[in-house]
N, C-alpha and C positions, 0 to 999 in steps of 0.2 A: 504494500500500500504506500502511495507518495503522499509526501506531506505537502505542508501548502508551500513550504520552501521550495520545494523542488520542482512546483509547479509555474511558483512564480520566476524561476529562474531557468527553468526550460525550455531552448529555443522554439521546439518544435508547439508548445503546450496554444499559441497564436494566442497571447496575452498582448495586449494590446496596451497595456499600463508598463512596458518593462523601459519608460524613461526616455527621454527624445523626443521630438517633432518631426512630424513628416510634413515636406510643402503642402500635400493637402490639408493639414492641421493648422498652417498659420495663413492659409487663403479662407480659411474659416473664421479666425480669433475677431475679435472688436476690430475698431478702425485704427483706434490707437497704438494699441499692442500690437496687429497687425502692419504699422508703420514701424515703430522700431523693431520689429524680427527684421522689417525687410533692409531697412536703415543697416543694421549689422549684415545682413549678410550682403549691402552690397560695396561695405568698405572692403577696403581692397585688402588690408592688413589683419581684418579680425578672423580672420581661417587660421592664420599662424599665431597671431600675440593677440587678437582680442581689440577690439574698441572702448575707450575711454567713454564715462557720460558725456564730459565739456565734450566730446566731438561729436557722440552722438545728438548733444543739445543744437550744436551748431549745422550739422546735417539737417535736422528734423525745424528749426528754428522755432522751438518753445521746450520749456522746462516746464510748465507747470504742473503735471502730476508723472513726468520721468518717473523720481525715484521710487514714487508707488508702482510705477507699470513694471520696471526693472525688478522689485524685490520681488513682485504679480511673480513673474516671469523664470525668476529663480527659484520663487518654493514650487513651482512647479515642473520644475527639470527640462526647461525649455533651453536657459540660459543657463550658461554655465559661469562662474566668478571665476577669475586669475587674481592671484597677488594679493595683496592685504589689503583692507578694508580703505585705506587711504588715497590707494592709487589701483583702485579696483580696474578688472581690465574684463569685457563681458563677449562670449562667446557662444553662438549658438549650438545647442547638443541635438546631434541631430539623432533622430531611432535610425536603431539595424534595420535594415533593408529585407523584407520579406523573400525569401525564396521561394521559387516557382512550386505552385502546389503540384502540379504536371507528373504522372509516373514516365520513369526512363524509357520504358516498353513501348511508349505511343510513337517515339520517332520510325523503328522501324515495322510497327504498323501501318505508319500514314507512306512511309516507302513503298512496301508490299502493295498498297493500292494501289498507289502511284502506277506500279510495273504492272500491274493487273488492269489496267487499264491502256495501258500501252502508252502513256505517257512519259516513261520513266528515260 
């Protein structure tokens, strides 16, 4: 019997909570939040070291509810923090990529037809 550890931590188990965003998750979010996911993902530097607030304030040109959308964003495991609280530096965490639910078997199925058909 699994426990729920092993459930929630198993790839196959199609948990959907195991941490990340998928672009269809942040085409969905607010407009606000939706603005700085896109603001980070489209500085050029925050895939390697992260975006600053002051740059994302200066991208987005308003600060007024930033640092609530930013912490929003972190307890949510959207956003990832770099570095100390002082010179915080924010990164989007993106989810594992789903693999194809597909059995192997179909490719040389869809061949055999293929040749059965004289198409091949």
């Amino acid at each position: 019997m699994s426990s729920l550890y092993d459930r929630l931590t198993d790839p196959r188990s199609g948990n959907s909570q195991s941490g990340g965003i998928s672009m269809m998750d942040i085409a969905a979010l607010p407009p606000e939040q939706r603005q700085v996911m896109l603001a980070v993902l489209r500085d050029a530097n925050a895939a390697a070291i992260g975006i600053t607030p002051q740059a994302l304030a200066e991208v987005l040109g308003w600060t007024d509810a930033l640092a609530a959308i930013l912490a929003d964003l972190v307890a949510r495991g959207w956003l990832v923090v770099l570095g100390d609280p002082s010179a915080a530096r924010y990164k989007v965490n993106f989810a594992p990529r789903r693999r194809s639910q597909l059995d192997f078997g179909i490719w040389p199925s869809l061949g055999g037809s293929l040749a059965e058909d004289g198409q091949a």
